[in-house]
C-alpha positions as CSV (number, residue, x, y, z in Angstrom):
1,X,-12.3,-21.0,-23.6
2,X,-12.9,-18.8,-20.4
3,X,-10.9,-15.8,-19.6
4,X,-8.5,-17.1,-17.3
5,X,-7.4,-19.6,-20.0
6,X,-7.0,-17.2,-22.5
7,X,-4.9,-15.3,-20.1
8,X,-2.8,-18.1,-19.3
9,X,-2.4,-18.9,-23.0
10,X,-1.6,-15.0,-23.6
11,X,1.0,-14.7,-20.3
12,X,2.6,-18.4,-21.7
13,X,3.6,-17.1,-25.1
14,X,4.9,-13.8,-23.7
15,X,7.2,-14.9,-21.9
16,X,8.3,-17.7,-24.1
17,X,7.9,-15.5,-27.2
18,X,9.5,-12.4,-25.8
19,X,11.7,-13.2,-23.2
20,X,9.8,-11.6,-20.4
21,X,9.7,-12.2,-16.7
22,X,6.3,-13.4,-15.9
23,X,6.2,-11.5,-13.2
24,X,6.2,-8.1,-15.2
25,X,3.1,-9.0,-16.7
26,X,0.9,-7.3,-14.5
27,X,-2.8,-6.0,-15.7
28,X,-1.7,-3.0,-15.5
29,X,1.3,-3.0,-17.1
30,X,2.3,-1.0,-20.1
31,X,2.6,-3.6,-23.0
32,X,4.6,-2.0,-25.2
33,X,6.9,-0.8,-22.4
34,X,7.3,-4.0,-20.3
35,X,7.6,-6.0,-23.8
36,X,10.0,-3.7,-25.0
37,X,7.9,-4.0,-28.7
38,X,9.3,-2.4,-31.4
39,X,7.8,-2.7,-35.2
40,X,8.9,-5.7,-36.1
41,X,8.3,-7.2,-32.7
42,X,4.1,-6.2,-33.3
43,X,4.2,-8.2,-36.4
44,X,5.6,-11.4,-34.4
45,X,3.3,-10.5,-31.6
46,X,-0.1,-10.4,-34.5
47,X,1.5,-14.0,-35.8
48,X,1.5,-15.7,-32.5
49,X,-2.3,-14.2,-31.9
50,X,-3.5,-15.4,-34.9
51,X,-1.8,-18.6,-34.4
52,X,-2.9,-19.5,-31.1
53,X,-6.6,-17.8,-31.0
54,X,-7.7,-18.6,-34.8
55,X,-8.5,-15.0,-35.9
56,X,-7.3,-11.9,-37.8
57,X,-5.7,-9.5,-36.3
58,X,-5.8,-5.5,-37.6
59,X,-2.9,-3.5,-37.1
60,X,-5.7,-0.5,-36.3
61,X,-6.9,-2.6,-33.4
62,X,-3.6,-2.2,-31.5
63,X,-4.2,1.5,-31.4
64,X,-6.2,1.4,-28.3
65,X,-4.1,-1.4,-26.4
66,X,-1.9,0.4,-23.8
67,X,-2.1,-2.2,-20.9
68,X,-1.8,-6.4,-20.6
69,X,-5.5,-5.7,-18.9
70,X,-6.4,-4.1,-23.0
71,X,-4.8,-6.8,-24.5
72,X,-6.6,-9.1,-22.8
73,X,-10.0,-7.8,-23.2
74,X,-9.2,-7.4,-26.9
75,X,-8.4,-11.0,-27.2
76,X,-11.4,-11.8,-25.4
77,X,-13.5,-10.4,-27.2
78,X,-12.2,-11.4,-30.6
79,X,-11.9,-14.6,-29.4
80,X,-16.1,-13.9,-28.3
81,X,-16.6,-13.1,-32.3
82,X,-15.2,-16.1,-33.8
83,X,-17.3,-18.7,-31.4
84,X,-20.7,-16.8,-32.9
């Protein structure tokens, strides 16, 4: 899986998940802003990861996510880790 397909993926359950325009998911973004993510809204958002990417998912690694762009590159590279 390339990165534009796991962006795709990511960008599909978003908005069908959360309820969010596409168009507000920009790189840049903020993701817990544009979201609107509260607790319980983190767990659903670590489900649907492990459900569609096939890996577990640390609620320390969300520390450093701020932007779509982060949560991307995080997936990535998890994604990276589980195909070696």
């Amino acid at each position: 899986m390339d990165s534009s397909e796991i962006i795709e993926k990511i960008n599909a359950f978003l908005v069908e998940e959360f309820e969010v325009d596409a168009e507000k998911i920009l790189p840049e973004a903020n993701l817990r802003d544009t979201l609107e993510l509260d607790s319980l809204d983190y767990i659903d958002l670590v489900v649907v990861i492990e459900s569609n990417f096939g890996f577990k998912v640390k609620p320390e690694d969300f520390t450093d996510i701020q932007t779509f762009q982060n949560f991307y590159d995080y997936v990535q590279s998890r994604v990276g880790e589980e195909v070696k």
